[in-house]
N, C-alpha and C positions, 0 to 999 in steps of 0.2 A: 734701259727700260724694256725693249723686244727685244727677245735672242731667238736670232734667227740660227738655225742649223747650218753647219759647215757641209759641203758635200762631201760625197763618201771618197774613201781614196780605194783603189784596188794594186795591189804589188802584181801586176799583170807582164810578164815578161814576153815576147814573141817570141814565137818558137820557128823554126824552119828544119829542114831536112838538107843536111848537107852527105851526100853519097859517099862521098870523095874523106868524108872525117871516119863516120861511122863505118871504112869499109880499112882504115888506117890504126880507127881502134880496135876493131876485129883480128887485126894482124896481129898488132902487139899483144894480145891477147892471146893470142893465138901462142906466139914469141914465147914466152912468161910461161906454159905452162911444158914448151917443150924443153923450155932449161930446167924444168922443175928436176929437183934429186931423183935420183936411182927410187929409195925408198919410198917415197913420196908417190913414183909410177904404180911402183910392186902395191902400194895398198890400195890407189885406184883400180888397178886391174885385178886387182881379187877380189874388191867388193862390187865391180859392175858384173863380174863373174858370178859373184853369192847372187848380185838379183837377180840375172835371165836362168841360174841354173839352183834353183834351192833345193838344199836337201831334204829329201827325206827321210823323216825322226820313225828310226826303227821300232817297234811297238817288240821290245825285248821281254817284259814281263807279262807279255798277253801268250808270247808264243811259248818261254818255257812253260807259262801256268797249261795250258795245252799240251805239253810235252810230258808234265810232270802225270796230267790225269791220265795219255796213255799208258804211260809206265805202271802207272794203279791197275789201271783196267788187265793189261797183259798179264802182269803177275798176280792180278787175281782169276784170271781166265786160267793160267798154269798151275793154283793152288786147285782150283777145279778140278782139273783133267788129270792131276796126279791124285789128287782123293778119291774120283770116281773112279780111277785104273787100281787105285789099290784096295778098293770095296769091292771089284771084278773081282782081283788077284783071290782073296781070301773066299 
């Protein structure tokens, strides 16, 4: 006839701090990464390498297109100066 509510349950585990595990699983951990492959180092060590040292992306089409307009510029400074030397000459 009355329904009463059942109380709540909680999955509440204690927890603790044991020094002596967590300094045992650090080890093996530790362990595990120094048996890791040859290959397995090499591509760790190149990409902690890539983060502290990143390259940088050479801006190659900025510098020819600068290169290209002095080359404009000279060789028309030289059609110049042989035109005006040969309107001297004459």
């Amino acid at each position: 006839m009355f329904y009463t509510k059942r109380p709540r349950q909680f999955n509440y585990k204690p927890r603790y701090y044991d020094a002596e595990k967590e300094r045992s699983e650090e080890l093996k951990r530790l362990v595990g990464e120094v048996q890791a492959s040859d290959e397995e180092r090499i591509v760790r060590m190149q990409q902690a390498f890539a983060r502290k040292h990143p390259l940088k992306k050479k801006r190659k089409g900025l510098l020819q297109g600068r290169r290209f307009i002095m080359y404009i510029v000279l060789v028309g400074l030289l059609i110049i100066i042989i035109s005006q030397s040969n309107w001297l000459i004459r």
